[in-house]
N, C-alpha and C positions, 0 to 999 in steps of 0.2 A: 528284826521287828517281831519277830514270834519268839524271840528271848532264845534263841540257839546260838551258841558261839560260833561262829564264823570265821573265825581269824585264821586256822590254819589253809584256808579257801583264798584268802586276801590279803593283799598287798598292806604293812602298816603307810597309808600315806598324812597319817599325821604331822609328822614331819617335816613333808612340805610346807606347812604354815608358818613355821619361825623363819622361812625365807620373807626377805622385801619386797613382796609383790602382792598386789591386790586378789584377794580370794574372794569367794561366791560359793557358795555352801546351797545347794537345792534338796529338798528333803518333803516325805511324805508320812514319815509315820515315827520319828522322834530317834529313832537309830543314825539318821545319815548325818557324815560330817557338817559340820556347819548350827548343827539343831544345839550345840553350847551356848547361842546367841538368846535362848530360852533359858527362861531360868525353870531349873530342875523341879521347882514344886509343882509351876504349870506343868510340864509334860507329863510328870507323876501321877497328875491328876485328872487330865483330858484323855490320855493316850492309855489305850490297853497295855498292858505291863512296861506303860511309860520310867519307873521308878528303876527298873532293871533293865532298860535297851537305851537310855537316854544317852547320846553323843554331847561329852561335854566337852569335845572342841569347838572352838568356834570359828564364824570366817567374819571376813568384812561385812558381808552383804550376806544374807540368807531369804532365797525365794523357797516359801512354800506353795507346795502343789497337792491335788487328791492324787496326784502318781508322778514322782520325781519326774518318769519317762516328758510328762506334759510340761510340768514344770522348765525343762532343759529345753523344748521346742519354743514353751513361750519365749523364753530367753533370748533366744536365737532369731525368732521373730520380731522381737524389738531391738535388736541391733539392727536387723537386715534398715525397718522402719527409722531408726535413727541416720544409718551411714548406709547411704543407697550404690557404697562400693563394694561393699560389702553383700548386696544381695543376690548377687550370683554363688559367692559360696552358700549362701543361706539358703537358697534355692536347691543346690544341689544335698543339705546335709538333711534338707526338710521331706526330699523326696518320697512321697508314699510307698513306692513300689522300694526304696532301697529301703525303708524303716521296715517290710513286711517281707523283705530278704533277709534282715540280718535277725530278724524273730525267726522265721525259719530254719536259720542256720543254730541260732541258739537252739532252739528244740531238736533237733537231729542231732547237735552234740552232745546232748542229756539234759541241759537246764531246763528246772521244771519254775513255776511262775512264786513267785515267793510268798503269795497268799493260800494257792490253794494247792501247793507245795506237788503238781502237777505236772507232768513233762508231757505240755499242749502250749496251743497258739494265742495264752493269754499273759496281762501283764497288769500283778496285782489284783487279780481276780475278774478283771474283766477280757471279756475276749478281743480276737482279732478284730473284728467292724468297728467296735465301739473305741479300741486304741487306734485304729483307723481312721475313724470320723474326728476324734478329736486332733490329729495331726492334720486331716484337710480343713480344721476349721479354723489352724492357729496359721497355718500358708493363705485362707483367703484374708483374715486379717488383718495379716502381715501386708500384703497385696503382691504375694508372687506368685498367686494362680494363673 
């Protein structure tokens, strides 16, 4: 998103799309897989150095989010709301205390947050409460408070 190249950090999982199965592309700032389903001008054009970080793959379905992170919990919350088999997993992936363990564990092993390119308790420039609050606000939604 800040126009540094990344790839020798990550996985190319491009790849996985020419397989036969339904994709979902979440994205928050014109880099993430899935943001091909834009077309290139808009991004170029909304998105700070949208022109250079624009992912031109694309998936089936693409949620946008102001932070993928929220984005993927909505997600998750509207399955649990669709298929109420399903909300026991949802329940357990939605969990606050384990989304504010595995932040934890990110920052103790050096990840720093990708906006303010910082190795603290935030996620895309905002901090821990406020990544916090909006995960307990997408579980009461959902209604597996």
């Amino acid at each position: 998103m800040g126009g540094v190249d990344l790839s020798t950090f990550t996985v190319p999982l491009d790849g996985l799309l020419t397989q036969p199965f339904y994709s979902i592309g979440i994205g928050d700032g014109g880099n993430e897989i899935g943001m091909g389903r834009i077309p290139h001008a808009v991004v170029a054009e909304t998105i700070d150095r949208g022109d250079e970080i624009h992912c031109s793959t694309a998936t089936d379905e693409l949620v946008l989010a102001g932070v993928s992170n929220w984005g993927a919990w909505a997600l998750v919350g509207a399955m649990a709301v669709q298929d109420h088999n399903f909300a026991g997993a949802a329940t357990q992936a939605l969990a606050v205390d384990r989304c504010e363990t595995a932040l934890e564990r990110a920052v103790h092993a050096g990840a720093v947050d990708g906006v303010t390119k910082k190795n603290v308790e935030s996620v895309d420039g905002f901090d821990r409460p406020i990544h916090s609050a909006v995960l307990v606000a997408v579980v009461a939604l959902a209604g597996l408070s």
